[in-house]
N, CA and C atoms of all chains as a GROMACS GRO file, in nm:
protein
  600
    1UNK      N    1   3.284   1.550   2.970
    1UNK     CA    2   3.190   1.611   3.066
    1UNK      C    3   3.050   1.551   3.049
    2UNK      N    4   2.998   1.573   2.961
    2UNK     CA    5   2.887   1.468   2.902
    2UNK      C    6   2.842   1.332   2.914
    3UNK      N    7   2.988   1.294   2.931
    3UNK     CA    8   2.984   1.145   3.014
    3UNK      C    9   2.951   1.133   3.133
    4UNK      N   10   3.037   1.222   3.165
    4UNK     CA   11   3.047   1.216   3.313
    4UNK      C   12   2.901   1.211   3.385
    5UNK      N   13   2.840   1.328   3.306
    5UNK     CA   14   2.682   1.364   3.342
    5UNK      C   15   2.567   1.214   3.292
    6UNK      N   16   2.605   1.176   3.185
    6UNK     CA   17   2.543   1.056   3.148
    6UNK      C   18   2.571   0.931   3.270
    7UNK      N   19   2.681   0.960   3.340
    7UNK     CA   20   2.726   0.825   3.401
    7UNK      C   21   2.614   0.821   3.588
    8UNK      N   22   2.655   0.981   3.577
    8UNK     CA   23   2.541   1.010   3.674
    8UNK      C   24   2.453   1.026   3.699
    9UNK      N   25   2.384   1.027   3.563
    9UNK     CA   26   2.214   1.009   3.583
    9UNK      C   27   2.159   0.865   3.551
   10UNK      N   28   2.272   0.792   3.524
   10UNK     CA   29   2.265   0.604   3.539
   10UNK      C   30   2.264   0.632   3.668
   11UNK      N   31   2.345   0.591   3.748
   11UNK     CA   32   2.384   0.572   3.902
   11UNK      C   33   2.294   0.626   3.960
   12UNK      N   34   2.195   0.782   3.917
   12UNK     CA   35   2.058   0.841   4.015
   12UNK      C   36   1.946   0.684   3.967
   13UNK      N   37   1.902   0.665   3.827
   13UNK     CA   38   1.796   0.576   3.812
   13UNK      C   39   1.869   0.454   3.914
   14UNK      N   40   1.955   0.417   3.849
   14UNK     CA   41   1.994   0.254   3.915
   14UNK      C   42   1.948   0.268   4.063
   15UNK      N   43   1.987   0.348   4.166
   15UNK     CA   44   1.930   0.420   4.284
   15UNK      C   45   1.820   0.407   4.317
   16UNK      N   46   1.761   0.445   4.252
   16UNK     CA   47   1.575   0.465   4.267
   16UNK      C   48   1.528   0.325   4.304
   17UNK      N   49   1.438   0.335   4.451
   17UNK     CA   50   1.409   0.221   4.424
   17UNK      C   51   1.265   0.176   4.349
   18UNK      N   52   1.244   0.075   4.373
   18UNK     CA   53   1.089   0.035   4.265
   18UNK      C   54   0.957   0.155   4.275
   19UNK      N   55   1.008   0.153   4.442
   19UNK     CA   56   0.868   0.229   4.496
   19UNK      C   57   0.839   0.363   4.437
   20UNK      N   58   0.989   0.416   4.399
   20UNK     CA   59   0.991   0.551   4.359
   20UNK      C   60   0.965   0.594   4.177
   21UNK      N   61   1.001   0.430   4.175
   21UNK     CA   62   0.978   0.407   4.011
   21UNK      C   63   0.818   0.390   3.967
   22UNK      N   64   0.754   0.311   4.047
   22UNK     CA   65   0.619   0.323   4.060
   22UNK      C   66   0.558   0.501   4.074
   23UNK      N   67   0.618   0.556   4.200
   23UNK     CA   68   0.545   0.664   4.193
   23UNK      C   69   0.591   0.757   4.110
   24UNK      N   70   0.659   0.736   4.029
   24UNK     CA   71   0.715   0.812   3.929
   24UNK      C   72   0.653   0.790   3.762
   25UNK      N   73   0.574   0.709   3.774
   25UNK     CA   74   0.487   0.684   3.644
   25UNK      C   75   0.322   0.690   3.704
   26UNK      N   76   0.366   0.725   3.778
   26UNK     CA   77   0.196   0.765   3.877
   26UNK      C   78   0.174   0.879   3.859
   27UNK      N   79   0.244   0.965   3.909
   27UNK     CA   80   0.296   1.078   3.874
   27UNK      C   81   0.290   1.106   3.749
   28UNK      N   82   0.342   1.099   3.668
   28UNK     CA   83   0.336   1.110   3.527
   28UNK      C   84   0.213   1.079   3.474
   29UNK      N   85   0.172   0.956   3.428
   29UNK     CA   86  -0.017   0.952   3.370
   29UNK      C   87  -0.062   0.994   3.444
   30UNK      N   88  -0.106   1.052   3.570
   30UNK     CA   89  -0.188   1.147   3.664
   30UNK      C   90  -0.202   1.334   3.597
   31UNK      N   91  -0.082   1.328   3.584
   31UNK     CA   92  -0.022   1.483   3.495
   31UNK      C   93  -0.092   1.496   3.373
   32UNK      N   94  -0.052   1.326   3.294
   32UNK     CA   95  -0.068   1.351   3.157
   32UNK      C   96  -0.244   1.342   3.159
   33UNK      N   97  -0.357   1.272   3.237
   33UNK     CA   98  -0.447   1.265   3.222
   33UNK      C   99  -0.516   1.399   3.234
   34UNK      N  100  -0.487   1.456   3.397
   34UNK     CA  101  -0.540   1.608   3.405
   34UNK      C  102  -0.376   1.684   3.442
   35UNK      N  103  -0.392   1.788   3.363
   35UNK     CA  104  -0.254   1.893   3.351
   35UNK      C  105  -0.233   1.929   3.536
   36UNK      N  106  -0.104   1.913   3.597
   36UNK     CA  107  -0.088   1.980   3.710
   36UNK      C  108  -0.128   1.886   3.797
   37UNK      N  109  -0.228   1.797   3.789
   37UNK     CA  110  -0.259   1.693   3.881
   37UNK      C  111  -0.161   1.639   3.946
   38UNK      N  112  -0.017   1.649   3.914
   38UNK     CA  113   0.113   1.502   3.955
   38UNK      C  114   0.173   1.643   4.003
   39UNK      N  115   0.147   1.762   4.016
   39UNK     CA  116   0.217   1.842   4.040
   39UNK      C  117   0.186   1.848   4.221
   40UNK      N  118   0.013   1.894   4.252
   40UNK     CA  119  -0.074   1.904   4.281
   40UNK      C  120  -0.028   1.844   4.410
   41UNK      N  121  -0.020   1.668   4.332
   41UNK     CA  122  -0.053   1.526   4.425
   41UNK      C  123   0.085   1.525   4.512
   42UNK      N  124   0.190   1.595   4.456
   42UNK     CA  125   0.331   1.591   4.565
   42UNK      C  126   0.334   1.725   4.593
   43UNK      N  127   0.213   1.818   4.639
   43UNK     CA  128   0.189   1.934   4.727
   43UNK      C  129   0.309   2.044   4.658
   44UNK      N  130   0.281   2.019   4.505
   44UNK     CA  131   0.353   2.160   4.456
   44UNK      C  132   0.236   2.218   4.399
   45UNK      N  133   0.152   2.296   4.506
   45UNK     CA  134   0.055   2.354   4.456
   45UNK      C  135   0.031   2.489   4.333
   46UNK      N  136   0.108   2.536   4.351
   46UNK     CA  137   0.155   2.696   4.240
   46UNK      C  138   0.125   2.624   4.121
   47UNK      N  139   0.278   2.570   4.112
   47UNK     CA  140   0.323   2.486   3.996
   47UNK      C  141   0.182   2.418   3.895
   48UNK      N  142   0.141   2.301   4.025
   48UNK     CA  143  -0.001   2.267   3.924
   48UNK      C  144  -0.116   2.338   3.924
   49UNK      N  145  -0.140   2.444   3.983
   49UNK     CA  146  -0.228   2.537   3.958
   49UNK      C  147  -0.204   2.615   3.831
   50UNK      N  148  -0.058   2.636   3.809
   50UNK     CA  149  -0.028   2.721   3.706
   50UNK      C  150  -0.055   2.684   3.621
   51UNK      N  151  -0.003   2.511   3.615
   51UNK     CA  152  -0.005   2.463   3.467
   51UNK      C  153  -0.116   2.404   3.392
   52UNK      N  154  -0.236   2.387   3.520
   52UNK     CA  155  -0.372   2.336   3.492
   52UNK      C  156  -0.446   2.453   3.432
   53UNK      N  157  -0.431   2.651   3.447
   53UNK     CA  158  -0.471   2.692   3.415
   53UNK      C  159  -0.440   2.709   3.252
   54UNK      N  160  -0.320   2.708   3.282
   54UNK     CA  161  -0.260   2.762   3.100
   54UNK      C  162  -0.306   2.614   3.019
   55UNK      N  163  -0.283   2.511   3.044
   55UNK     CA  164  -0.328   2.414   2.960
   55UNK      C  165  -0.469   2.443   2.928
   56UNK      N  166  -0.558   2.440   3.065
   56UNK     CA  167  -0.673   2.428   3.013
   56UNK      C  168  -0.704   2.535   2.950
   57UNK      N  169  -0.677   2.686   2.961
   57UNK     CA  170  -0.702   2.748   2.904
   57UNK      C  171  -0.680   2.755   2.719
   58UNK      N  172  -0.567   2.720   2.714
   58UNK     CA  173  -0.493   2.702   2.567
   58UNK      C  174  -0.589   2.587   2.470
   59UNK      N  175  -0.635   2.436   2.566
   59UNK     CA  176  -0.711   2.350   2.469
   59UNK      C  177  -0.849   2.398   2.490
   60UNK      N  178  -0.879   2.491   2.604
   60UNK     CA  179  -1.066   2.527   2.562
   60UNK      C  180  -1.006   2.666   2.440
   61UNK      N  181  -0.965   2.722   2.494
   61UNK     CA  182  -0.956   2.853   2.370
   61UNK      C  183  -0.930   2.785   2.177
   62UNK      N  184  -0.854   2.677   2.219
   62UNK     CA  185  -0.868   2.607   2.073
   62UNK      C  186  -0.983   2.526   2.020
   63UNK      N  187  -1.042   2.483   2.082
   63UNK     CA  188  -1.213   2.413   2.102
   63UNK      C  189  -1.267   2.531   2.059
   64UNK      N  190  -1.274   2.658   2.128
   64UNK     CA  191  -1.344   2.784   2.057
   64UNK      C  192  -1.320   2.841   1.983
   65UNK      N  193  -1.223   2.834   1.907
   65UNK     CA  194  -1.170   2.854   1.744
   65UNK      C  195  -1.184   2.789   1.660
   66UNK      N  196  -1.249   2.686   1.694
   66UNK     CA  197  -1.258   2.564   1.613
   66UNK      C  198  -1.160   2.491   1.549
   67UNK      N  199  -1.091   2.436   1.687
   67UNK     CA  200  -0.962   2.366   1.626
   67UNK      C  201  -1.008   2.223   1.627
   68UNK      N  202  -0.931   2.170   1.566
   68UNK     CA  203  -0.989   1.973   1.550
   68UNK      C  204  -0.839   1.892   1.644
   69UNK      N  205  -0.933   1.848   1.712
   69UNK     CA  206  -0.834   1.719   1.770
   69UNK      C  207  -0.826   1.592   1.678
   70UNK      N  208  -0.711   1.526   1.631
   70UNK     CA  209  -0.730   1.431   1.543
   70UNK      C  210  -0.703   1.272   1.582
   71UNK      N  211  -0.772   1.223   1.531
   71UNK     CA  212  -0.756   1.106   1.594
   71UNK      C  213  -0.636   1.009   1.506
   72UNK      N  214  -0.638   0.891   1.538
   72UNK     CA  215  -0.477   0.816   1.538
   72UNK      C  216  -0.521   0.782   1.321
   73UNK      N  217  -0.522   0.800   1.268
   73UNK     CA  218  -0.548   0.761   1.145
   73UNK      C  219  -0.428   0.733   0.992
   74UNK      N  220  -0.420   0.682   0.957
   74UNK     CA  221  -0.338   0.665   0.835
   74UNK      C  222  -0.346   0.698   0.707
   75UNK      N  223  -0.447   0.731   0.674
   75UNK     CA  224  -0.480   0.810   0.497
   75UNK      C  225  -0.382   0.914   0.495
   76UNK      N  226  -0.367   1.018   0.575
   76UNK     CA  227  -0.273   1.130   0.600
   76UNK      C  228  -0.223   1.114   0.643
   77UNK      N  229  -0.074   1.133   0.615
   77UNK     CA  230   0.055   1.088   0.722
   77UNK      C  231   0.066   1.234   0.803
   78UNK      N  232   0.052   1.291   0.736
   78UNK     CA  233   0.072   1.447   0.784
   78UNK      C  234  -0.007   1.447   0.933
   79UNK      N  235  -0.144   1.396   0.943
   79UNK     CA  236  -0.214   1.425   1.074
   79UNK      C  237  -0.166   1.306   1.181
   80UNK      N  238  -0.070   1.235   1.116
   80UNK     CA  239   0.014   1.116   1.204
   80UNK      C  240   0.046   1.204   1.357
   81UNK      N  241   0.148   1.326   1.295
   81UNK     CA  242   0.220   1.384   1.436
   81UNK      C  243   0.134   1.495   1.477
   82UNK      N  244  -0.022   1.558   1.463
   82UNK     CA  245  -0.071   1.628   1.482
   82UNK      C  246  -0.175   1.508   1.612
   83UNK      N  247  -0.158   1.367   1.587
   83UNK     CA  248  -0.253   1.274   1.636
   83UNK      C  249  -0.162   1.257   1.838
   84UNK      N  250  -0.020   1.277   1.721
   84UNK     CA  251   0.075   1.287   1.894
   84UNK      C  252   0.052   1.412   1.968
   85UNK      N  253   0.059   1.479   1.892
   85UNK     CA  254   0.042   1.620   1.977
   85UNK      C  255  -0.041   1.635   2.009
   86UNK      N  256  -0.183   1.577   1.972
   86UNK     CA  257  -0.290   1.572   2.052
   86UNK      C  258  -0.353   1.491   2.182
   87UNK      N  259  -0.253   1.372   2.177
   87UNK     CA  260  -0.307   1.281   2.267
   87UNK      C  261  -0.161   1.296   2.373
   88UNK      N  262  -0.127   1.410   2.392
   88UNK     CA  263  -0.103   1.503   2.488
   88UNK      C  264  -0.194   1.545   2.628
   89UNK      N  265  -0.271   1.596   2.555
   89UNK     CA  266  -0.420   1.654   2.630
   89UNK      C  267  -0.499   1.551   2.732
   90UNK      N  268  -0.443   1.464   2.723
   90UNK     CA  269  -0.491   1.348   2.834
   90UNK      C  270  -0.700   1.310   2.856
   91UNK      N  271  -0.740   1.363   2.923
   91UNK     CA  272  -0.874   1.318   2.918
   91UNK      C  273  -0.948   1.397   2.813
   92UNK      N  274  -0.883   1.514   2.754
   92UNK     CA  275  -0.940   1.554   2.720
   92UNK      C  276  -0.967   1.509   2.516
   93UNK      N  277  -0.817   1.414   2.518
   93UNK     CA  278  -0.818   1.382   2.400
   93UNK      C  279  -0.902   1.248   2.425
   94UNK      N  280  -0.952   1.180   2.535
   94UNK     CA  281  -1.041   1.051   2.515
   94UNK      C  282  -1.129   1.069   2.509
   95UNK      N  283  -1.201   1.232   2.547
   95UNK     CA  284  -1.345   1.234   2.590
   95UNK      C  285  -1.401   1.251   2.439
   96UNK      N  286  -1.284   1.299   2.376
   96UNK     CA  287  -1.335   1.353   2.212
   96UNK      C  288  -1.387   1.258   2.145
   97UNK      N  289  -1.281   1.141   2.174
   97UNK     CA  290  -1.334   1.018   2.102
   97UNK      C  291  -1.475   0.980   2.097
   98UNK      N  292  -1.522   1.015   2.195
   98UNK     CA  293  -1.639   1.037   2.271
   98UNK      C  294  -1.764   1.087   2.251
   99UNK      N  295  -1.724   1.218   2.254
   99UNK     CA  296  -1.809   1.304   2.263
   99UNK      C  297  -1.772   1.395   2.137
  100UNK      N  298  -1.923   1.487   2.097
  100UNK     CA  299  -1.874   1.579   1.994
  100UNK      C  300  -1.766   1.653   1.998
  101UNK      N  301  -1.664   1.689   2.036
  101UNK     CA  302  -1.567   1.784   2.103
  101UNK      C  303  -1.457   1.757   1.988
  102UNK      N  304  -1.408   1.894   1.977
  102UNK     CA  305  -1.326   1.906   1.859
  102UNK      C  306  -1.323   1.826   1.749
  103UNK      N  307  -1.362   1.840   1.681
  103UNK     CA  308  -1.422   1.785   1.552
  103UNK      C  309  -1.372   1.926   1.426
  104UNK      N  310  -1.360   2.023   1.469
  104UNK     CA  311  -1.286   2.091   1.380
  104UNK      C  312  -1.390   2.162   1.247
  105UNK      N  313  -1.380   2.304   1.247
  105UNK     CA  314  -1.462   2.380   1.150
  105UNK      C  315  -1.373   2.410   1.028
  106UNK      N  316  -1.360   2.391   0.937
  106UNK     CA  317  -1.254   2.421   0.860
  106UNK      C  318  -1.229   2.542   0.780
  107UNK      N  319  -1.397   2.568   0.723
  107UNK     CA  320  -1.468   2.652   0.739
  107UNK      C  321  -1.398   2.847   0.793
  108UNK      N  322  -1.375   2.799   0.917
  108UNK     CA  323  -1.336   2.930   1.038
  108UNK      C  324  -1.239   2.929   0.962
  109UNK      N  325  -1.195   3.087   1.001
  109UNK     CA  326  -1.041   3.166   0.944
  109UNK      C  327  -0.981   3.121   1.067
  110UNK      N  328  -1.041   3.078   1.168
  110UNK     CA  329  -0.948   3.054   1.319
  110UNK      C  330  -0.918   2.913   1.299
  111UNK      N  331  -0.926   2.838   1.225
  111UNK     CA  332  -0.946   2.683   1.221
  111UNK      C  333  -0.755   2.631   1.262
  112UNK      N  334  -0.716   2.677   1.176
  112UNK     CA  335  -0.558   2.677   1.171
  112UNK      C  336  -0.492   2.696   1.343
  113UNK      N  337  -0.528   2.793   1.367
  113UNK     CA  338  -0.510   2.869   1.541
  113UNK      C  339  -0.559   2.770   1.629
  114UNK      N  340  -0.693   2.768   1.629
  114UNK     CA  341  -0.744   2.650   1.729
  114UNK      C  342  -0.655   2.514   1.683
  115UNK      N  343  -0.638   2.438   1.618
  115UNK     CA  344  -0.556   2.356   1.610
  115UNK      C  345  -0.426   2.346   1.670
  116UNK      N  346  -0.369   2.448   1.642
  116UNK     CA  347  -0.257   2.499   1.711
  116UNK      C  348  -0.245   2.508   1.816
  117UNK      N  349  -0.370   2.584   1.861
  117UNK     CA  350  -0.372   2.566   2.037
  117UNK      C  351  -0.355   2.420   2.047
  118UNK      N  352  -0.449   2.365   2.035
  118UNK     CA  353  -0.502   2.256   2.120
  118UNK      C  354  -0.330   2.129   2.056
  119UNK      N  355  -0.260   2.139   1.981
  119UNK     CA  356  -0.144   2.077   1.967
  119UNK      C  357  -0.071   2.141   2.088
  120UNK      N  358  -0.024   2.266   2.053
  120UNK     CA  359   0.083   2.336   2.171
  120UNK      C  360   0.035   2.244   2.283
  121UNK      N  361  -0.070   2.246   2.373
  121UNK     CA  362  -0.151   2.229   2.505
  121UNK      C  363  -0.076   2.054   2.487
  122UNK      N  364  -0.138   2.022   2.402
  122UNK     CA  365  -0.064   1.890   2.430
  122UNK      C  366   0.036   1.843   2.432
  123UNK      N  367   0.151   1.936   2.369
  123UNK     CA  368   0.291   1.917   2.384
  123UNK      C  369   0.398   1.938   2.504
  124UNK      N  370   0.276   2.069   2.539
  124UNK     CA  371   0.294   2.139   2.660
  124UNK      C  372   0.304   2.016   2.766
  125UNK      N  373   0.195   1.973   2.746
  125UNK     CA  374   0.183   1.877   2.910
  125UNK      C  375   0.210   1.739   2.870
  126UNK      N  376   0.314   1.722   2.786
  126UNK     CA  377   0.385   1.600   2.756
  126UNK      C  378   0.518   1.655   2.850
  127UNK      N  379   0.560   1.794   2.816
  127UNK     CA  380   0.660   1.824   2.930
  127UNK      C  381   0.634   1.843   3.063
  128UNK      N  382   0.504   1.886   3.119
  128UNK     CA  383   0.467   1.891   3.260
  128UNK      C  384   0.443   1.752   3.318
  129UNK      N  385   0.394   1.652   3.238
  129UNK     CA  386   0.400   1.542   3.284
  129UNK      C  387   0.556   1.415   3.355
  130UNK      N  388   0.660   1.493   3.225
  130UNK     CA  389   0.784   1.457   3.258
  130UNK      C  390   0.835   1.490   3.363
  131UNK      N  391   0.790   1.678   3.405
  131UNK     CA  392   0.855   1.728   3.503
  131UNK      C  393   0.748   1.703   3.669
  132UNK      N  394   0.653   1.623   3.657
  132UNK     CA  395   0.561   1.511   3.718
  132UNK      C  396   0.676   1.417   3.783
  133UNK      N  397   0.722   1.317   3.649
  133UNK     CA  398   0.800   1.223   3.704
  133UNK      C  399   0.934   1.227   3.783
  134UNK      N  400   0.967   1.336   3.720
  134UNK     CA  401   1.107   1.390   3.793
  134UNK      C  402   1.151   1.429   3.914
  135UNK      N  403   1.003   1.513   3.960
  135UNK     CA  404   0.989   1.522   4.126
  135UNK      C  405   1.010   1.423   4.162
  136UNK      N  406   0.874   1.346   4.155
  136UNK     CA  407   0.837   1.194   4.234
  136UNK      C  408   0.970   1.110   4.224
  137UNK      N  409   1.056   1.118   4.106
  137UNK     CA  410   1.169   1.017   4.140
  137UNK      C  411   1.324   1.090   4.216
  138UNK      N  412   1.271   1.246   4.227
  138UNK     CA  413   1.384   1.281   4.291
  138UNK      C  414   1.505   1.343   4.253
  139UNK      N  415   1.496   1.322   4.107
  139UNK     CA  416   1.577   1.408   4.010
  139UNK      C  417   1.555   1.560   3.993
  140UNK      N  418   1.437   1.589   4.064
  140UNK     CA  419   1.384   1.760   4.030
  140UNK      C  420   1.334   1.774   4.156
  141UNK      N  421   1.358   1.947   4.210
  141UNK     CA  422   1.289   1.995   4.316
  141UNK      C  423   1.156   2.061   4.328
  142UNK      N  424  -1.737   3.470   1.678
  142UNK     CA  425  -1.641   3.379   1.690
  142UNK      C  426  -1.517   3.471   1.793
  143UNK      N  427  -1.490   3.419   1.892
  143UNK     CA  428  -1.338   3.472   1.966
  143UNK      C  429  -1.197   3.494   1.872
  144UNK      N  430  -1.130   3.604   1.892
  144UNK     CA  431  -0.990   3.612   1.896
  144UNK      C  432  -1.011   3.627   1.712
  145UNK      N  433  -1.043   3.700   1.610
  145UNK     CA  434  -1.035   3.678   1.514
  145UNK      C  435  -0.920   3.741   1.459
  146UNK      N  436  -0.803   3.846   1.539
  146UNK     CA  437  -0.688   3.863   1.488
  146UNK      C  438  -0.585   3.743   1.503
  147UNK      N  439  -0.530   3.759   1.414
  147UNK     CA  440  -0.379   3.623   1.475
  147UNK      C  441  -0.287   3.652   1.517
  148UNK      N  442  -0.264   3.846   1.523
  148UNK     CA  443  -0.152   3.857   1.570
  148UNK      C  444  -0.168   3.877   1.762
  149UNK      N  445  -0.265   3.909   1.785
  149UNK     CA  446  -0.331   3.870   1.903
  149UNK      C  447  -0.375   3.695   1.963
  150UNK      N  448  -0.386   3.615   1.877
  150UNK     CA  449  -0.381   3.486   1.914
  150UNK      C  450  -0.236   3.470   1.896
  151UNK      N  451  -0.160   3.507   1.834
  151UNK     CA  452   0.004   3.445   1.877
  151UNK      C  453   0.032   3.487   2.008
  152UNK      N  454   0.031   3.626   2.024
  152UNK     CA  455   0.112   3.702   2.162
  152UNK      C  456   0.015   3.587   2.248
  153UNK      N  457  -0.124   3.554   2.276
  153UNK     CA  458  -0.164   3.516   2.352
  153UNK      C  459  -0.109   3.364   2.378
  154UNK      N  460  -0.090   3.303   2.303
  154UNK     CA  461  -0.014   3.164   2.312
  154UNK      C  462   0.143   3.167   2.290
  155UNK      N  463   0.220   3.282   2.287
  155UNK     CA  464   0.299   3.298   2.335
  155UNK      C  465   0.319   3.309   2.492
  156UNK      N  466   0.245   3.394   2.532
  156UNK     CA  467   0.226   3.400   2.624
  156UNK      C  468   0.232   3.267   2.738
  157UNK      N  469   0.165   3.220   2.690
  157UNK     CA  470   0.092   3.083   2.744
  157UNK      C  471   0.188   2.996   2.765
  158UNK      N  472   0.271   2.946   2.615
  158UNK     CA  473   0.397   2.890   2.647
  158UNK      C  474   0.523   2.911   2.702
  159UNK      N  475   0.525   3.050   2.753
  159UNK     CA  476   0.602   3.151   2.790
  159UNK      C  477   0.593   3.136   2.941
  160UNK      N  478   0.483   3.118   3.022
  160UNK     CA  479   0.469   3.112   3.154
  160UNK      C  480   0.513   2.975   3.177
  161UNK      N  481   0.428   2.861   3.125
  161UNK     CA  482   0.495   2.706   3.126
  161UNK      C  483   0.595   2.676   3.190
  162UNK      N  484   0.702   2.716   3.050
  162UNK     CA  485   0.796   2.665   3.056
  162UNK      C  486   0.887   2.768   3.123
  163UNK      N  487   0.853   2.824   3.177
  163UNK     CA  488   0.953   2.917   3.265
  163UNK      C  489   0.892   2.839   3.440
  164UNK      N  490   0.809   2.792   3.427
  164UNK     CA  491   0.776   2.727   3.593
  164UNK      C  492   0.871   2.607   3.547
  165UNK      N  493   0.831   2.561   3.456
  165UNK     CA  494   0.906   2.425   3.441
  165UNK      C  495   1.089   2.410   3.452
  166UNK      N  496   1.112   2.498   3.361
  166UNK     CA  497   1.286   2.530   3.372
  166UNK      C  498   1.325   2.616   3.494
  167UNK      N  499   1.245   2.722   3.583
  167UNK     CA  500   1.341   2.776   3.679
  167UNK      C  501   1.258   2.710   3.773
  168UNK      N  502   1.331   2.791   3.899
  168UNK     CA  503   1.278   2.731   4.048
  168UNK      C  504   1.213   2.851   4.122
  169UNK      N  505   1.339   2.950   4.121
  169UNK     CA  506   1.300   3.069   4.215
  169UNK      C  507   1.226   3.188   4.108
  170UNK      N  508   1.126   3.243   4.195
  170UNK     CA  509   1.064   3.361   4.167
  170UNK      C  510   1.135   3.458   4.020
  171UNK      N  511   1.228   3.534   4.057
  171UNK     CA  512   1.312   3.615   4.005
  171UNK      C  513   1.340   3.528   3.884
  172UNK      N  514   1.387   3.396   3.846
  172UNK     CA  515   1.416   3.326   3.728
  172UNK      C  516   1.347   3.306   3.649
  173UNK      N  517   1.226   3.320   3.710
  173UNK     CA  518   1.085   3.258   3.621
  173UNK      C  519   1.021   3.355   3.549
  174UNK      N  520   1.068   3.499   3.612
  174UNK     CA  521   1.016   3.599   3.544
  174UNK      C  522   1.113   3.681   3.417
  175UNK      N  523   1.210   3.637   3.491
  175UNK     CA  524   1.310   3.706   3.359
  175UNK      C  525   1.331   3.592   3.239
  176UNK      N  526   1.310   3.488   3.295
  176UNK     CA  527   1.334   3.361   3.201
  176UNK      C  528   1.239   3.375   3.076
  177UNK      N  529   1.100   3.401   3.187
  177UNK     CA  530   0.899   3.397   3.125
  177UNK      C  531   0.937   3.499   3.003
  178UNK      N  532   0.970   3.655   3.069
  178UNK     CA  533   1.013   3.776   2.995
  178UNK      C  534   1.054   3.764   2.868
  179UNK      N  535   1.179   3.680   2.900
  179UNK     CA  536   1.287   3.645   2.759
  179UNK      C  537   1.242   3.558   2.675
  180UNK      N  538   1.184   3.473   2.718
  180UNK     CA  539   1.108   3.336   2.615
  180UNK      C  540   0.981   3.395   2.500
  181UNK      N  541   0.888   3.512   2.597
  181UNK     CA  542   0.794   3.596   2.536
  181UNK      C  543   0.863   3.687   2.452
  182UNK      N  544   0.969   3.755   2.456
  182UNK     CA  545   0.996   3.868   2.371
  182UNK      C  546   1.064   3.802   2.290
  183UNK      N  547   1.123   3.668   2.248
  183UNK     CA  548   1.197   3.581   2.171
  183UNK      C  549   1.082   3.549   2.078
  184UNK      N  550   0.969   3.481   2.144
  184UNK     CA  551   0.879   3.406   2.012
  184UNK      C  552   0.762   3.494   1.984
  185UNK      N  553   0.752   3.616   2.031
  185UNK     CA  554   0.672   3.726   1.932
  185UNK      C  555   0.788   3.802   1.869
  186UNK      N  556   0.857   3.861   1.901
  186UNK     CA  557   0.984   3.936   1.844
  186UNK      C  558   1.001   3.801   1.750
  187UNK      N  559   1.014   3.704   1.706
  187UNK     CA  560   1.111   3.616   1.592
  187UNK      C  561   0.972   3.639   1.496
  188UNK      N  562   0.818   3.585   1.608
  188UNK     CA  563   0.720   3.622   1.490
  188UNK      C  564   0.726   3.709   1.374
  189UNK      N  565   0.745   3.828   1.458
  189UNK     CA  566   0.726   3.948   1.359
  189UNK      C  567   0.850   3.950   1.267
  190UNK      N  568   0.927   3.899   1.309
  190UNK     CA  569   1.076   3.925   1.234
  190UNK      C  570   1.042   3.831   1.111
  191UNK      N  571   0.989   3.692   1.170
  191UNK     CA  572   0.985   3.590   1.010
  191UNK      C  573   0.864   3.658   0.894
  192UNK      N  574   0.758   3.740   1.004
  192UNK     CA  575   0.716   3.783   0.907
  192UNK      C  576   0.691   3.892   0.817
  193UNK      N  577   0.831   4.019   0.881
  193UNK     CA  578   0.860   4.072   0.796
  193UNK      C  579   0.979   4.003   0.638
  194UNK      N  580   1.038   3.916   0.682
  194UNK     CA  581   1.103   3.842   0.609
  194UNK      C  582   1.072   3.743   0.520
  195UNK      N  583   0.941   3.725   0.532
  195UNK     CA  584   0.823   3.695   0.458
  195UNK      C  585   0.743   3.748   0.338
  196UNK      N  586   0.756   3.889   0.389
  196UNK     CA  587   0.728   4.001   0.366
  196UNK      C  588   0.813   4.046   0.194
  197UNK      N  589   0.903   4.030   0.240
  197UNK     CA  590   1.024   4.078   0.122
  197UNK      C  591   1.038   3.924   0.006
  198UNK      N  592   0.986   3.847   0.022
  198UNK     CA  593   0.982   3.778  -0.098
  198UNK      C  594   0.844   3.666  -0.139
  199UNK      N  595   0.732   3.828  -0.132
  199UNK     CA  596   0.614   3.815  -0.175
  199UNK      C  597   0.611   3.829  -0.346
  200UNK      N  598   0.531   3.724  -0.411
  200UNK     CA  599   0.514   3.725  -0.529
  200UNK      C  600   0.459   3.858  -0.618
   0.00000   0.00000   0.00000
C-alpha cells in the first residue's frame, strides 16, 4: 500500500509542470520569509491570516521573554539545531543578524520560554511554508 | 517582565501550536476544531502528566 502511495506521488511530481515547480518554491520562500504570505498570495486568506497571527505572535512573545535567536555557530553543537529552528522565522531571523533583536537575557527566569517560543515559531512555519508549496503545486487544497 | 508563570506560557503555546496545525492538517471547519481541541488537551494534559511523573522521582 505504501508503494502504491509512493508510486503516486512520483507520477503527481513527474506531472507538474516547470511552471508549477517554479511557483511552488515561490510559494514556499514567500511563506518562509513572512508566515502566511504563500498562503495569502494563492487567495487562501483565513489560512494566512491565521498563521501570520500565531507565528508572529509566538516569535514577538519570545523576543519579550527574552528569548535569543541563535545564529549558525560551531563552539556549541548543541545551539547547531536551535540555529535550524531559528532560521525558520524567515525575515525575522535576518533582521537579527542585523539589528539588536533577540540577543537573549539569560539572566530572565523566562529566558528558557522565550527561546522556546521563538524555536516552536520557526518550526512552525517550516511546516506552513511546505503547506505553501503544496497548494501552489497542487498536491493540497 | 510578561507571562512570568510557565504553566500559563505552556497552555499559551500550546495553544498556539494547537490552532496551526489543525489549519494545516484539516480542511473543513468542524475538523479543525475537534482536531485544534484534541491536539490542546494532548500537549497540556501530557504536560502535567510528565510533570507529575517528574514529580515522583524527586531527589
Amino acid at each position: 500500500m505504501n508503494q502504491y502511495r509512493l508510486l503516486c506521488l512520483r507520477l503527481k511530481i513527474a506531472k507538474m509542470s516547470s511552471a508549477m515547480k517554479i511557483k511552488g518554491v515561490a510559494m514556499m520562500v514567500l511563506s518562509w520569509a513572512v508566515p502566511g504570505l504563500g498562503h495569502i498570495a494563492q487567495k487562501k486568506y483565513l489560512r494566512g491570516a491565521v498563521f501570520f497571527v500565531c507565528i508572529a505572535a509566538m516569535a514577538a512573545l519570545g523576543l519579550a521573554l527574552g528569548g535569543r535567536i541563535y545564529p549558525a555557530q560551531t563552539e556549541n553543537p548543541l545551539t547547531i539545531l536551535a540555529f535550524f529552528a531559528d532560521i525558520g522565522n524567515g525575515l525575522l531571523y535576518v533582521l537579527s543578524r542585523f539589528l539588536p533583536i533577540g540577543v537573549g537575557d539569560m539572566k530572565l527566569a523566562t529566558f528558557d520560554f522565550g527561546t522556546a517560543y521563538i524555536a516552536g515559531a520557526g518550526l512552525l512555519n517550516f511546516l506552513i511554508a511546505l503547506d505553501a508549496h503544496d497548494i501552489a503545486a497542487g498536491t493540497k487544497s | 517582565m510578561i507571562l512570568r508563570s510557565h504553566v500559563l506560557s505552556m497552555v499559551l503555546y500550546a495553544a498556539f501550536v494547537s490552532i496551526v496545525l489543525s489549519f494545516l492538517r484539516r480542511d473543513d471547519r468542524k475538523g479543525r476544531l475537534k482536531y485544534g481541541l484534541v491536539m490542546f488537551a494532548v500537549m497540556v494534559g501530557g504536560a502535567v502528566l510528565f510533570g507529575w511523573l517528574m514529580y515522583l522521582f524527586t531527589l
